[in-house]
N, C-alpha and C positions, 0 to 999 in steps of 0.2 A: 504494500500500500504506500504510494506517494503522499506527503501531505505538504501542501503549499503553506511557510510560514507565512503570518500576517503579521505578529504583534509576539514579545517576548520579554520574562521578568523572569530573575533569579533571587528566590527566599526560600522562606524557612518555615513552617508551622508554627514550632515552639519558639526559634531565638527572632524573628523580626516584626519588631511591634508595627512596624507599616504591611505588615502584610496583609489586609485587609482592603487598605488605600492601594498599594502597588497592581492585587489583582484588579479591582474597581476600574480601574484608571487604565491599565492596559487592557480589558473588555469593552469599557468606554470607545477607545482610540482603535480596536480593531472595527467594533460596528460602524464607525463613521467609513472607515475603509470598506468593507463590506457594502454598506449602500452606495456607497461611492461606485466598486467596483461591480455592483448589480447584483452581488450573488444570493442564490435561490435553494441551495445545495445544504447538505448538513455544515455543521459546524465542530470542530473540536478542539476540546480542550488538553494539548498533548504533555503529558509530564516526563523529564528525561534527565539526562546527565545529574542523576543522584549523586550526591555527598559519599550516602549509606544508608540507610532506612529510611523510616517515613519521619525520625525526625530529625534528618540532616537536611543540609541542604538542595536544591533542585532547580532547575528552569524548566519554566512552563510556559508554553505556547498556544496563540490563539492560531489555529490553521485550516484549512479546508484542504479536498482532493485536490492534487494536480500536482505537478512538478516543471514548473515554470517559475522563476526567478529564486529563494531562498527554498528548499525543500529538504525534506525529511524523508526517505526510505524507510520503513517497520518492514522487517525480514516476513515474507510468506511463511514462516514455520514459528514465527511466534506463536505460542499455548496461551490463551488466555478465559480467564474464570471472568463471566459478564454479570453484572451486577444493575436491574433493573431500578431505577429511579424513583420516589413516589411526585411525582409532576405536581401531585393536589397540595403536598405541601410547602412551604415557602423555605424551609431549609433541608428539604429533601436531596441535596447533592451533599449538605453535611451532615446530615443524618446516615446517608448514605456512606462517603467515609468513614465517617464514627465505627460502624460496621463492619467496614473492611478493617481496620487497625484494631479493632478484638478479637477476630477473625486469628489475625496474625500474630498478637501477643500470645493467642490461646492455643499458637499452635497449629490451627488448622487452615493455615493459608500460607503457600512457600511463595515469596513472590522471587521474581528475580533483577528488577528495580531496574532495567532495562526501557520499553516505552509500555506508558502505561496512558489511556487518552478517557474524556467527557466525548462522548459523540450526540450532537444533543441534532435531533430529526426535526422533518419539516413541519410534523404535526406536533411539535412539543413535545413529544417522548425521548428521556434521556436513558441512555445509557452508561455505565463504567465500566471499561475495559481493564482489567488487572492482568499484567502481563508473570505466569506461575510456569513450574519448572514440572517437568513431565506429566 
């Protein structure tokens, strides 16, 4: 899967008190890019170049298909555990991780901290892609 960068920030969960503002603000500046650029297409939210786990640090990318100008490869043999979204809630992408990161203290989730993406569809249904090891 190609994904064309749009917009890109590097933090932290736990150590960056702007991490809040920094995502805000680079989803802000990719949608103005986005209707700028017309697009119709899903959207994702690509996480990558980890520190070390989920509470080191990361760059995350706002990106869509393509491979035209800044792009991202995800290997065809990446495994990944899909984690459906609840859309009705308003912090249902961090309800949503809450979930994955007990998952994984508890054991039952190996990831491999590789890419791991938000693929949020045209009808508002999100999804999370956790990239895991066989």
């Amino acid at each position: 899967m190609d994904l064309k960068i749009i917009n890109t920030i590097r933090t932290n969960n736990f150590n960056d008190e702007r991490m809040m503002e920094k995502i805000s603000d680079m989803w802000k500046s990719a949608s103005a890019n986005l209707n700028e650029i017309k697009h119709e297409g899903s959207i994702y939210g690509l996480y990558y170049e980890y520190e070390s786990d989920f509470k080191g640090d990361y760059t995350l990318s706002v990106a869509i298909d393509g491979d035209d100008g800044f792009s991202i490869t995800i290997p065809d043999e990446t495994k990944y555990k899909v984690f459906t979204v609840n859309k009705d809630s308003s912090q249902g992408v961090f309800n949503t991780w809450n979930e994955i990161w007990k998952l994984e203290k508890d054991g039952n989730l190996n990831r491999t901290y590789t890419y791991d993406y938000e693929k949020y569809y045209i009808d508002g249904g999100i999804e999370i892609f956790i990239a895991v090891s066989g």
